[in-house]
N, C-alpha and C positions, 0 to 999 in steps of 0.2 A: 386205111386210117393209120399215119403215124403214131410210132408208140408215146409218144408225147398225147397226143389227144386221147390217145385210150387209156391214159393213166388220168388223166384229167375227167373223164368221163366216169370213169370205175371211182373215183373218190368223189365226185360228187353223186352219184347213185349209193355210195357207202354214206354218206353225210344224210342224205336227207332217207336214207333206210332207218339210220341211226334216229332222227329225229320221229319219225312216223312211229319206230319202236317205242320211244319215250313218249309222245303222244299217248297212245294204245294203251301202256300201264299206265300213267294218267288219269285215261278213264276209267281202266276196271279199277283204280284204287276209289272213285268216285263211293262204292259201296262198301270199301273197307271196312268201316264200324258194321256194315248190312250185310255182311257174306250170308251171312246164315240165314234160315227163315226167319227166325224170331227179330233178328234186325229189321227185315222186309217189311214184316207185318207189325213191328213198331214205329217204322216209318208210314206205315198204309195209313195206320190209326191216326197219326197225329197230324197227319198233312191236313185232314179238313179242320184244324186249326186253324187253320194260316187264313189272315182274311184278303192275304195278294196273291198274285201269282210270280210266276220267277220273270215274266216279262217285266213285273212292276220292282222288282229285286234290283235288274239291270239296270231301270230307268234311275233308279235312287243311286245305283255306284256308279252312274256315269256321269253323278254331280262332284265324286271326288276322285275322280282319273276316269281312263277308260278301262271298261270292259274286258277281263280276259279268260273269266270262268263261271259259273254260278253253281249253288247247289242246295237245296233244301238238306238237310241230315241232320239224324238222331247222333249227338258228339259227347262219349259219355254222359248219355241219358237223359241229355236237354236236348229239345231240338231247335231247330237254328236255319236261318238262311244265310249263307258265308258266299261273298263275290268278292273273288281275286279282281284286283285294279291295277294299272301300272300309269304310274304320273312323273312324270320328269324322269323318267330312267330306273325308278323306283317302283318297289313292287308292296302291295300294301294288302290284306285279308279284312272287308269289311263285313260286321254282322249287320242285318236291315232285319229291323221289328217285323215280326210277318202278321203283325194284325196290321200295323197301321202303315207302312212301307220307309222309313224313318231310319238312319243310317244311327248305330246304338254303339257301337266301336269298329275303329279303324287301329290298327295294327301294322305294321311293317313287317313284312316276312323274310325271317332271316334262317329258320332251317333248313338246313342243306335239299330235305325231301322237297319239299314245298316250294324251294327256290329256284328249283328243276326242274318242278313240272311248269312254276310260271314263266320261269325262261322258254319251253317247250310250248307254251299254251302266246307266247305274244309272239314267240316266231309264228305262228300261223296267223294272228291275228294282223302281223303287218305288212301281209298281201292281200287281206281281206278288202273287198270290197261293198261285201254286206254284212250288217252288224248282227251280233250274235241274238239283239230281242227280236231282229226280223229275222234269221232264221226260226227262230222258236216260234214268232209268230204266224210262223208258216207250218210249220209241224205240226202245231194244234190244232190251225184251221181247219183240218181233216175229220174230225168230228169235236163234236162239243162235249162227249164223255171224257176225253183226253186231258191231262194234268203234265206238263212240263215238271218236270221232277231235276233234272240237272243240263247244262250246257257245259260241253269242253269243246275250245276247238284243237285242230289238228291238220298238218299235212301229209296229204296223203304221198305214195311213194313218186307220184308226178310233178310233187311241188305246190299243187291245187292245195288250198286251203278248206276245210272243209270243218261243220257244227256236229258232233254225236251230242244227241238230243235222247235223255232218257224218257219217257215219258208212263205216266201211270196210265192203266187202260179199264177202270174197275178196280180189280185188284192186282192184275198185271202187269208188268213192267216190260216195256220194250223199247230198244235203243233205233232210233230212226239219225242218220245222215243226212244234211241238207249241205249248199255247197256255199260257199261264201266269198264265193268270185264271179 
């Protein structure tokens, strides 16, 4: 291999390392406000609130852009379902009523954290080929005890775009991978 293509290969192997990394925080930031138990088990509690699921979250913000996150969470002590959107080049944070699935405010997202991960979260989603509520709808088909609790997507270190999928199991939380190409 010429040293021309092995610098071109090493930088792009560093580029999408790079991005995979920022993916991956991403998601563990997903539980940020949750790290701790008491987060956890405040989210446990109030998700049977919610009279949607996060499939029906996606279907509501994909009336005002598409799809590039979702996530049920306790956010300073209110809880909320929030789905990152991207529409004309723009990146937007909506909240959707999670009794009745109804888009309640749309936002423009301009902090630098937040603008990171959606830049991070639509690079993956613009080699997808499957959308993020049919992965989840896949996830949960696995048993009917199963709760979708958050979607990020992400590329993995091959390029492959891929869904980590939190999902509540009882009272357990576990992150399941679907692939979205």
């Amino acid at each position: 291999m010429t040293r021309r293509k092995l610098l071109l290969v090493t930088a792009g192997a560093t580029v999408l390392g790079l991005a995979a990394l920022v993916g991956f925080a991403n998601h563990n930031a997903i539980f940020a406000n949750d790290d701790d138990d008491e987060g956890q088990e405040a989210l446990i509690k109030v998700l049977g609130e919610a009279k949607i699921n996060l499939q029906q979250g996606l279907a509501a913000g994909a009336q005002e852009g598409q799809p590039i996150s979702a996530k049920f969470e306790v956010d300073d002590g209110k809880f909320q379902l929030s789905v990152y959107t991207v529409k004309d080049g723009k990146f937007f944070e909506l909240l959707v009523d999670y009794a009745d699935g109804k888009v309640t405010k749309s936002e423009p997202i301009t902090k630098s954290d937040d603008l990171t991960a959606a830049n991070s979260q639509r690079a993956a989603i613009v080699t997808a080929t499957t959308s993020l509520k049919d992965a989840v709808d896949k996830a949960v088909a696995a048993s009917a005890n199963l709760r979708a609790v958050s979607v990020v997507p992400d590329l993995k270190y091959d390029g492959h775009p891929v869904a980590s999928i939190v999902l509540l199991d009882g009272e357990q939380f576990k992150t399941v991978q679907r692939p979205l190409d």
